[in-house]
N, C-alpha and C positions, 0 to 999 in steps of 0.2 A: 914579502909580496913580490912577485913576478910581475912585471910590469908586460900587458901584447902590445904589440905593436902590429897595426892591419894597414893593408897600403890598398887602395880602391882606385882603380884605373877603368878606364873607358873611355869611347868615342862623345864627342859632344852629342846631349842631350839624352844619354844612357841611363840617366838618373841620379848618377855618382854622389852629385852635391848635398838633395833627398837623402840619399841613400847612409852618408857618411854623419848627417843632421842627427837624424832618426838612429841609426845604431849608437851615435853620441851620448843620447837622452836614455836610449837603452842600457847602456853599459855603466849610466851614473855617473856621478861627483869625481871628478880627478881625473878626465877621459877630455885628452884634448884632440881636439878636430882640428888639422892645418891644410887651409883648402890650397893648391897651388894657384887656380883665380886670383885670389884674395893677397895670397903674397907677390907674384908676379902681376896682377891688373892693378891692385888698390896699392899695396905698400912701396914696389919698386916702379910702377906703373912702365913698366920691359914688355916689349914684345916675346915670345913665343922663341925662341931660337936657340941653337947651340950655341953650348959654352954660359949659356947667361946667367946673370948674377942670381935670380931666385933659386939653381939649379942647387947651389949649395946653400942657400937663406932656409932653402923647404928643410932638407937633411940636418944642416945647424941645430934650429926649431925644434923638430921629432930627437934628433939627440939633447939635446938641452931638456925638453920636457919629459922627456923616460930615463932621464939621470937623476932630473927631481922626484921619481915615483906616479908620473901620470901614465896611464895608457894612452897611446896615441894613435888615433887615423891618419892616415897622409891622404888626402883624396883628391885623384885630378886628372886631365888628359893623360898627361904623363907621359907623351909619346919615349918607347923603348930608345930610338937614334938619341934624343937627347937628356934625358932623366935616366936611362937605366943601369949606367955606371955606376953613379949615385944610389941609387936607391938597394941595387945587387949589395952594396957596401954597406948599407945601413941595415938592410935586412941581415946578413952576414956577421956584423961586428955585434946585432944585436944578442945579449944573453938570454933572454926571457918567448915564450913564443912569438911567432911572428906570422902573420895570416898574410894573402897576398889574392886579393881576387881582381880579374881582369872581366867587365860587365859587357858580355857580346852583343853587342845588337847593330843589326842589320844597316847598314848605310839607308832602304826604305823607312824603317822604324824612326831613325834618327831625323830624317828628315822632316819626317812628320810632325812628331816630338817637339822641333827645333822651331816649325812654323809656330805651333801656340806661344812661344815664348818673346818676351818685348825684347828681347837680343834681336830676335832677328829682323827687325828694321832697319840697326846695322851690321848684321852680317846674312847675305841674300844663301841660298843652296849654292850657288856654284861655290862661292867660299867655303861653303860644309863641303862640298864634294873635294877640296883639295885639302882638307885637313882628316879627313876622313881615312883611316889606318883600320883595315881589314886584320881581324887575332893579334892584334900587334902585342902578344905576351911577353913576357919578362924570359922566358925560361926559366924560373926559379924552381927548385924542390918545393912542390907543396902548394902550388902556384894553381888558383882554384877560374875556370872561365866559368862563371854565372851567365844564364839563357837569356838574355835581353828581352826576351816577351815576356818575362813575369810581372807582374804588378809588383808595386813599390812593398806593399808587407810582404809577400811572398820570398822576396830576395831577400829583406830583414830578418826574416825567419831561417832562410838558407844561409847565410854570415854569421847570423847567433848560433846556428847548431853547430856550424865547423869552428867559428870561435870558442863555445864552453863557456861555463862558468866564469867569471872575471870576480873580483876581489876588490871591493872600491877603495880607493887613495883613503887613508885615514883623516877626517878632520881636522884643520890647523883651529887654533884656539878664535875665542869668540872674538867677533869684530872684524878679521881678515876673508873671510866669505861673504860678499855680497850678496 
């Protein structure tokens, strides 16, 4: 079994997080989801910057999990200046396909977006306006920009048809699956 590996990048409040959940559940059993949030906010609790320690924890992660047979998402800002050494490298060194979508949406869109969410109590627009990275793509082969105004199935629909059929992790014996 070939293991994908899909990497979901976008500006805050693009959907990404949605977005990487749901093709999760879609893709099945042995499909791990590694949000960058969640390893840089919750596990390293790191700020955001070059050089930083989650830069290579995310990469680690996605290698470690697609050595043991999981398909893996990576999904997150990801801003190119500081993630896309890493990640060119991971996509790169990977042998199995590898998807790469960047989710365009508009600095208005995002804002608006960003209003409904209990984030933004603590973090006001002017903070979105300075984190805010217009096309900021990978340059990769293959490197796919989804239209930020589609609703959240619509764009699950557009990742499942460039991703294909997937193959699910074979079940480990009874008792080790919760």
């Amino acid at each position: 079994m070939s293991q994908h590996l899909v990497v979901i990048r976008g500006n805050s409040g693009s959907g990404r997080t949605t977005l990487a959940h749901d093709l999760q559940l879609a893709m099945g059993r042995g499909t791990a989801n590694i949000g960058q949030d969640h390893l840089r906010r919750v596990v390293l609790r790191e700020q955001d910057r070059p050089n930083g320690d989650n830069i290579g924890l995310i990469a680690h992660t996605a290698r470690y999990c697609l050595d043991i047979g999981y398909h893996v998402i990576v999904e997150g800002i990801l801003h190119s200046g500081h993630y896309g050494p890493e990640l060119c490298d991971l996509i790169g060194q990977h042998d199995g396909p590898a998807h790469v979508f960047y989710l365009d949406t508009s600095l208005e869109e995002t804002l608006r977006r960003h209003a409904g969410r209990p984030m933004a109590a603590e973090v006001g627009p002017d903070r979105l306006r300075e984190w805010y990275r217009e096309r900021d793509l990978l340059g990769v082969t293959g490197e796919i920009a989804v239209d930020g105004n589609l609703g959240p199935q619509e764009t699950l629909r557009v990742l499942r048809r460039h991703i294909g059929p997937v193959t699910a992790r074979p079940e480990v014996p009874d008792g080790l699956f919760l």
